[in-house]
Backbone as XML, in Angstrom:
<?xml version="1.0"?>
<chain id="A" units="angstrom">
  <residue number="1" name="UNK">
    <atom name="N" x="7.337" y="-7.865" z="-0.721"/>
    <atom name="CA" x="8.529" y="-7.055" z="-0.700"/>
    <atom name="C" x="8.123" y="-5.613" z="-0.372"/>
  </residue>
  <residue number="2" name="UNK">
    <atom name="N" x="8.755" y="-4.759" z="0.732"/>
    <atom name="CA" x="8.635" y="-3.894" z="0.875"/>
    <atom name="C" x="9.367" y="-2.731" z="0.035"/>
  </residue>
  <residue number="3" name="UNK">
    <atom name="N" x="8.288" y="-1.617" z="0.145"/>
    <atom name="CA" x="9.003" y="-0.707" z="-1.272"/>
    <atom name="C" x="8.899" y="0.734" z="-0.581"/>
  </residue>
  <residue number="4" name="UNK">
    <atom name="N" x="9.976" y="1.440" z="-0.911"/>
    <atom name="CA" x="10.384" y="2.621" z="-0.441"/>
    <atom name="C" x="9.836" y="3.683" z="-1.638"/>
  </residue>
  <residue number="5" name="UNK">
    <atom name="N" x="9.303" y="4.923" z="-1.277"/>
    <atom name="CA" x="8.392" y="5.765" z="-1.639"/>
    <atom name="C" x="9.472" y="7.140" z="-1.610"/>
  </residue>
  <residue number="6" name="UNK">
    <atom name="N" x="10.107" y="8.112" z="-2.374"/>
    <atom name="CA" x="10.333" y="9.307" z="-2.021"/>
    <atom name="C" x="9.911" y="10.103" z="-2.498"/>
  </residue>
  <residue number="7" name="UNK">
    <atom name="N" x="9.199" y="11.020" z="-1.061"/>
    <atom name="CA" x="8.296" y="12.549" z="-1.504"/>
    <atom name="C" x="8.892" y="13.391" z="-0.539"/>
  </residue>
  <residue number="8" name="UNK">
    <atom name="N" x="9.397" y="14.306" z="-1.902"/>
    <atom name="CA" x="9.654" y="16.027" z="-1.450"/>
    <atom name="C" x="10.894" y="15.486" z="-0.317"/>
  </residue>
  <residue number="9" name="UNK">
    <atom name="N" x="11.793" y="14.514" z="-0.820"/>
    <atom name="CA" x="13.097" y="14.470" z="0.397"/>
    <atom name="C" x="12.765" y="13.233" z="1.265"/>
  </residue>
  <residue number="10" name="UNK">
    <atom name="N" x="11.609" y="12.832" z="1.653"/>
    <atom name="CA" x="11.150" y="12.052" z="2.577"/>
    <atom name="C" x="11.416" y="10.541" z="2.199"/>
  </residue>
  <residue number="11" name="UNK">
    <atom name="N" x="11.576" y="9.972" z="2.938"/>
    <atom name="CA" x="11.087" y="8.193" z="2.758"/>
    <atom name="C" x="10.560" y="7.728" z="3.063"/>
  </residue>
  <residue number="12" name="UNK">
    <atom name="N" x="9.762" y="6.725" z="2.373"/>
    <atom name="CA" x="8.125" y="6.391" z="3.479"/>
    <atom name="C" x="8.080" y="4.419" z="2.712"/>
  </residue>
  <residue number="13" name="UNK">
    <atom name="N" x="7.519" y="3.933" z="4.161"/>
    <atom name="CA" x="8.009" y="2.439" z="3.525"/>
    <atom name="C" x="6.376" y="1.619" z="3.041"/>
  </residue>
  <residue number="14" name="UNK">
    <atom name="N" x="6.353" y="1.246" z="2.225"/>
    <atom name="CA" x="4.887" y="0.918" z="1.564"/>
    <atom name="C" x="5.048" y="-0.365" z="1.627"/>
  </residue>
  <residue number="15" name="UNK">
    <atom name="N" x="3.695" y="-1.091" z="2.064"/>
    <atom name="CA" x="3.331" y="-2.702" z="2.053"/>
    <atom name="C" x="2.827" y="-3.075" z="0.275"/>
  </residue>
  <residue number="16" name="UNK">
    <atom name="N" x="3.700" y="-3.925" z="-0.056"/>
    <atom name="CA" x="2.964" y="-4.263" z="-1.869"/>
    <atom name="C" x="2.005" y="-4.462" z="-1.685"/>
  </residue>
  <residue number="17" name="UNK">
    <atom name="N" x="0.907" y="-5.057" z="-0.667"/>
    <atom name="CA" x="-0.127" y="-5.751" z="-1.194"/>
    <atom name="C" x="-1.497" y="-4.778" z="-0.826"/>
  </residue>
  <residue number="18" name="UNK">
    <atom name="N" x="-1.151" y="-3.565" z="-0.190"/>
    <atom name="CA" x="-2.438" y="-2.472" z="-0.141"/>
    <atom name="C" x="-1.631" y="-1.365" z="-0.208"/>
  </residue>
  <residue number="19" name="UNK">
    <atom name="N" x="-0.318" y="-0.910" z="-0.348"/>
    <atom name="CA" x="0.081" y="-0.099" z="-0.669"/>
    <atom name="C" x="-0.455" y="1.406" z="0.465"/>
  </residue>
  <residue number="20" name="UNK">
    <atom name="N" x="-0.171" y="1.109" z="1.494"/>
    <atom name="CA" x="-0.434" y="2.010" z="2.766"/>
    <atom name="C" x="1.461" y="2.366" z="2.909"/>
  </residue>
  <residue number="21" name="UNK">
    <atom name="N" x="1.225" y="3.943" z="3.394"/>
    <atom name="CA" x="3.099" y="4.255" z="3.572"/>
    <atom name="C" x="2.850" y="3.838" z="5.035"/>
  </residue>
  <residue number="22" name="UNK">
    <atom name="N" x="3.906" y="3.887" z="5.839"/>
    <atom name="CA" x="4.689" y="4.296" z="7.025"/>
    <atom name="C" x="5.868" y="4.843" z="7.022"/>
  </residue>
  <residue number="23" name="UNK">
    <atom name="N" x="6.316" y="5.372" z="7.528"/>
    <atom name="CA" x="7.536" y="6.178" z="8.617"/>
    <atom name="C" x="8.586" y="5.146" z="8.796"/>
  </residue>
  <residue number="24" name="UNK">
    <atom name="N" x="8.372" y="3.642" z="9.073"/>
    <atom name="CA" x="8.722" y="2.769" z="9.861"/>
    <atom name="C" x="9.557" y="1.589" z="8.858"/>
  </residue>
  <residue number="25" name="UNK">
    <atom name="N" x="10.289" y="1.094" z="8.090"/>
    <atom name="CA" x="10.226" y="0.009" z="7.737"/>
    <atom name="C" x="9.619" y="-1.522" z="7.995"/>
  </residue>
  <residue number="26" name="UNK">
    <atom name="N" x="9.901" y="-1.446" z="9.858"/>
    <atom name="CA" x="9.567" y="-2.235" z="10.714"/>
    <atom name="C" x="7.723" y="-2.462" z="10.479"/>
  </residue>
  <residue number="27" name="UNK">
    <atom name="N" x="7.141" y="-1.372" z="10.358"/>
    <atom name="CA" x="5.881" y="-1.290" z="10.141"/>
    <atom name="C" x="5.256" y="-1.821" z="8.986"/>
  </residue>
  <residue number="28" name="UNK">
    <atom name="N" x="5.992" y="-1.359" z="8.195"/>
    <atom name="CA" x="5.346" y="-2.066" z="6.575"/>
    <atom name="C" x="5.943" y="-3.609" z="6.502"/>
  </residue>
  <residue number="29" name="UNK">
    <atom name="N" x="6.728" y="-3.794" z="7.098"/>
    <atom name="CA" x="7.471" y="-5.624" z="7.082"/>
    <atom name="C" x="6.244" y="-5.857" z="7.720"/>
  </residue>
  <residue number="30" name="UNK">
    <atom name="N" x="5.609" y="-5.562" z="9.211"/>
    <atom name="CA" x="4.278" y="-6.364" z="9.841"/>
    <atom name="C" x="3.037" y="-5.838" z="8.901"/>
  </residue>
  <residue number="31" name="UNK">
    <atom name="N" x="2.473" y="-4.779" z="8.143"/>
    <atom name="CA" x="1.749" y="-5.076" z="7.587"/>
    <atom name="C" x="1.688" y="-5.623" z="6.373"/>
  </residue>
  <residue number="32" name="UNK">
    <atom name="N" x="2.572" y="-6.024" z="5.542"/>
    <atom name="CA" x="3.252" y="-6.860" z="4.806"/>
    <atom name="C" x="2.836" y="-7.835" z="4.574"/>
  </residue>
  <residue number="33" name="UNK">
    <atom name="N" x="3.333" y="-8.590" z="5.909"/>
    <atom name="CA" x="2.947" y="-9.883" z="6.408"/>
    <atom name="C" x="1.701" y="-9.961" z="6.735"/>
  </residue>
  <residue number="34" name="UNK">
    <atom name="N" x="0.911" y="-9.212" z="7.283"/>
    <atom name="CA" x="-0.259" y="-9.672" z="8.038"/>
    <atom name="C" x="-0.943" y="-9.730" z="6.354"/>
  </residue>
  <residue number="35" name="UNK">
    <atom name="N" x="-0.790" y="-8.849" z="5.674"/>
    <atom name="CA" x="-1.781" y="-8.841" z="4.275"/>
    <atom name="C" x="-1.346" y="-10.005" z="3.555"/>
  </residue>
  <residue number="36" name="UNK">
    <atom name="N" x="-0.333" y="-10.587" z="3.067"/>
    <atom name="CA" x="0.103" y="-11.881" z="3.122"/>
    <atom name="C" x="-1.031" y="-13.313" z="3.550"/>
  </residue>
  <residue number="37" name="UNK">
    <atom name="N" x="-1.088" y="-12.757" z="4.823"/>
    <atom name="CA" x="-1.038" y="-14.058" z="5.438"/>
    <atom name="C" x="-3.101" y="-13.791" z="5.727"/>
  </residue>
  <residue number="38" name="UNK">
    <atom name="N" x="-3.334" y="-13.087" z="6.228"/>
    <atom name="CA" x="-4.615" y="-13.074" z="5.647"/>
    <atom name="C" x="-5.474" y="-12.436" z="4.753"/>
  </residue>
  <residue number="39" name="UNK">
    <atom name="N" x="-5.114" y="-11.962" z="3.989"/>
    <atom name="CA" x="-5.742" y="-11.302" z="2.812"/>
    <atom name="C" x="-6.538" y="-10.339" z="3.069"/>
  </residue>
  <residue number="40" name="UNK">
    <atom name="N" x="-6.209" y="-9.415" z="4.393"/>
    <atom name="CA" x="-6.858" y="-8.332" z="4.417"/>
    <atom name="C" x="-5.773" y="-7.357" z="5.351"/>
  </residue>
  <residue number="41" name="UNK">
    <atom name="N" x="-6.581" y="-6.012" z="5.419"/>
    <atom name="CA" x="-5.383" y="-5.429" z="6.601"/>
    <atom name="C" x="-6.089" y="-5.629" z="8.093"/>
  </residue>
  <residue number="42" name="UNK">
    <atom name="N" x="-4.893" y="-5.055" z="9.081"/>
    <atom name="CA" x="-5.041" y="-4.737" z="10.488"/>
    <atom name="C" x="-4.879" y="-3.370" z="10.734"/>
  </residue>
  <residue number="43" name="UNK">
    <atom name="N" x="-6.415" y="-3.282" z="11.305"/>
    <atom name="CA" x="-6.812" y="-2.006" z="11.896"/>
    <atom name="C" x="-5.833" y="-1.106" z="13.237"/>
  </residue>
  <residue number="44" name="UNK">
    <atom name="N" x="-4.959" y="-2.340" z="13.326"/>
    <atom name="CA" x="-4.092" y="-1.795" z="14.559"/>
    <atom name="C" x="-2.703" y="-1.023" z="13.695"/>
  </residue>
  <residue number="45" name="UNK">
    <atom name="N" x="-2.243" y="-2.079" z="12.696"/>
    <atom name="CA" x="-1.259" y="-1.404" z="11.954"/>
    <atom name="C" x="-1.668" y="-0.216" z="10.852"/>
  </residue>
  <residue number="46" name="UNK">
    <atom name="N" x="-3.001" y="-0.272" z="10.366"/>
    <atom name="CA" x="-3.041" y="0.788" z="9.638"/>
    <atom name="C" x="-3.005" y="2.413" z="10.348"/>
  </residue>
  <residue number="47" name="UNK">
    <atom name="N" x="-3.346" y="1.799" z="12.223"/>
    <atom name="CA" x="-3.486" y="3.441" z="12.523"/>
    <atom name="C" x="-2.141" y="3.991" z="12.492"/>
  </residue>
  <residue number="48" name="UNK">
    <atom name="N" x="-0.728" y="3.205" z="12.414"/>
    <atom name="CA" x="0.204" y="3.932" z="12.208"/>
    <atom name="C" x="0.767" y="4.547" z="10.579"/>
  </residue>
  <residue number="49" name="UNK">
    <atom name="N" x="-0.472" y="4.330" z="9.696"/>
    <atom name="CA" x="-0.425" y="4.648" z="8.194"/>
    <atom name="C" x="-0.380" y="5.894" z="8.094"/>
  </residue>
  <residue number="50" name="UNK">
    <atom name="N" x="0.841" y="6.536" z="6.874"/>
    <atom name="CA" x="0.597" y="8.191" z="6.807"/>
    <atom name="C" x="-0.114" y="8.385" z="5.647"/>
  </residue>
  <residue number="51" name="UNK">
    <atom name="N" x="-0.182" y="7.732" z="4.987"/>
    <atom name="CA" x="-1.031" y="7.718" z="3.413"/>
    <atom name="C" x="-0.925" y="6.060" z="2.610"/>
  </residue>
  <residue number="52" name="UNK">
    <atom name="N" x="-1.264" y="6.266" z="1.358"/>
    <atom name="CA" x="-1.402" y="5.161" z="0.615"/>
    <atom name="C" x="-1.237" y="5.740" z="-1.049"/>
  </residue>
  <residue number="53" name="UNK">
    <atom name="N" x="-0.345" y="4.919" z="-0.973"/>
    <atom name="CA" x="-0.261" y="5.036" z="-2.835"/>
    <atom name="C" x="-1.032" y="4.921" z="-3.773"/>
  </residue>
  <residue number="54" name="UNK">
    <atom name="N" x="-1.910" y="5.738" z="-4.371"/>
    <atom name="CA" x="-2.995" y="5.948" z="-5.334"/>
    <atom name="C" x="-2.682" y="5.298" z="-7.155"/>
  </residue>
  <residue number="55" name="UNK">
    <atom name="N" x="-1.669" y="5.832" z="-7.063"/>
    <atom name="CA" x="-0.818" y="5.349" z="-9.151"/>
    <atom name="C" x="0.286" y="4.562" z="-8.711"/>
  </residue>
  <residue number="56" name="UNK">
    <atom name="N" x="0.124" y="3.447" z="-8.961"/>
    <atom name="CA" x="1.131" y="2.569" z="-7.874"/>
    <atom name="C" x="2.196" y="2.560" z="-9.288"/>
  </residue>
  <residue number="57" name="UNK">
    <atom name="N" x="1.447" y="2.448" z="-10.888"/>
    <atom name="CA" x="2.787" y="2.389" z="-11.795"/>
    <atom name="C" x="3.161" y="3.938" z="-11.960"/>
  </residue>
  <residue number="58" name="UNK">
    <atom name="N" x="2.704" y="5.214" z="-11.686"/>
    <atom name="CA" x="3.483" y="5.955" z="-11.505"/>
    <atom name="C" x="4.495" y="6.735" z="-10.907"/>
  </residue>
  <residue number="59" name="UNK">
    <atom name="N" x="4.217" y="5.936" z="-9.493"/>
    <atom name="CA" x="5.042" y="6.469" z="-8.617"/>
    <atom name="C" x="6.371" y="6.105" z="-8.469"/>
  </residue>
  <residue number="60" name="UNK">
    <atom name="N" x="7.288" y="6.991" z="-8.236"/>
    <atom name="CA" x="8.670" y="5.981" z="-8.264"/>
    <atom name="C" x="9.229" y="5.013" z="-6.928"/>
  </residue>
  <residue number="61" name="UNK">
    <atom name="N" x="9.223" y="4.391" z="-7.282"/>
    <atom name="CA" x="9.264" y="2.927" z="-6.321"/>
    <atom name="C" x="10.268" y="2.508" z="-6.235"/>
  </residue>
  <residue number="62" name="UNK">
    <atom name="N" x="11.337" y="1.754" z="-5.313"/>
    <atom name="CA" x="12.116" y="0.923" z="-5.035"/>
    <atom name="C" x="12.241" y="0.199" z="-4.708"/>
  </residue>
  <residue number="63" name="UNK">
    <atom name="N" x="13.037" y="-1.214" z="-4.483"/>
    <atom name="CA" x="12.482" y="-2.081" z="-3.182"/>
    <atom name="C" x="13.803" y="-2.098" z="-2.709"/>
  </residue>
  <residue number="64" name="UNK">
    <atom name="N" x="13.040" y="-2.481" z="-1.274"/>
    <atom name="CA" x="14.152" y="-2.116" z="-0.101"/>
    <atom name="C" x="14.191" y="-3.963" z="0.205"/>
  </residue>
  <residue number="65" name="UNK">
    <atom name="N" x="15.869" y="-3.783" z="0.110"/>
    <atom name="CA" x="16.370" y="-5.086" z="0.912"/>
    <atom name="C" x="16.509" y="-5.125" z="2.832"/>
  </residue>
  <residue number="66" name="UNK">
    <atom name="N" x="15.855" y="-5.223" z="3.700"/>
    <atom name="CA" x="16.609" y="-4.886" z="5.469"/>
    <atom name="C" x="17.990" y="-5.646" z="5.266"/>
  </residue>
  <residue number="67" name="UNK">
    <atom name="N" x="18.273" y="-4.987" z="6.186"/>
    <atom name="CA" x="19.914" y="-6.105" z="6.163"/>
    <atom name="C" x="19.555" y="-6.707" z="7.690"/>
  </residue>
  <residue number="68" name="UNK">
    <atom name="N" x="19.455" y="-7.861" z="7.347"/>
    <atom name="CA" x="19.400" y="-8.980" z="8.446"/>
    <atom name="C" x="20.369" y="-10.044" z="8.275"/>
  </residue>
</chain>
């Protein structure tokens, strides 16, 4: 499940399973999945990473439903 991050106004969309942000929703749904599905990340999707969540129970978190 992808989880939405807000800093200082911003929204940034985080993969649960390494907890890397993006910009993108679209982005964290494929690295999402790829961590999912093989238990590690992709070097192609992380170069679009702006950071990564360090205190994953302190940060305030949401999860985002897409509407599909």
């Amino acid at each position: 499940m992808v989880l939405v991050v807000s800093i200082s106004n911003m929204h940034y969309y985080a993969c649960e399973h390494c907890l890397y942000l993006y910009r993108e929703l679209e982005t964290a749904e494929s690295c999402e999945q790829w961590c999912k599905t093989h238990n590690s990340c992709n070097s192609k999707i992380l170069e679009k990473s702006v950071g990564r969540i360090r205190r994953y129970r302190t940060a305030r978190l949401e999860e985002v439903f897409p509407s599909r």
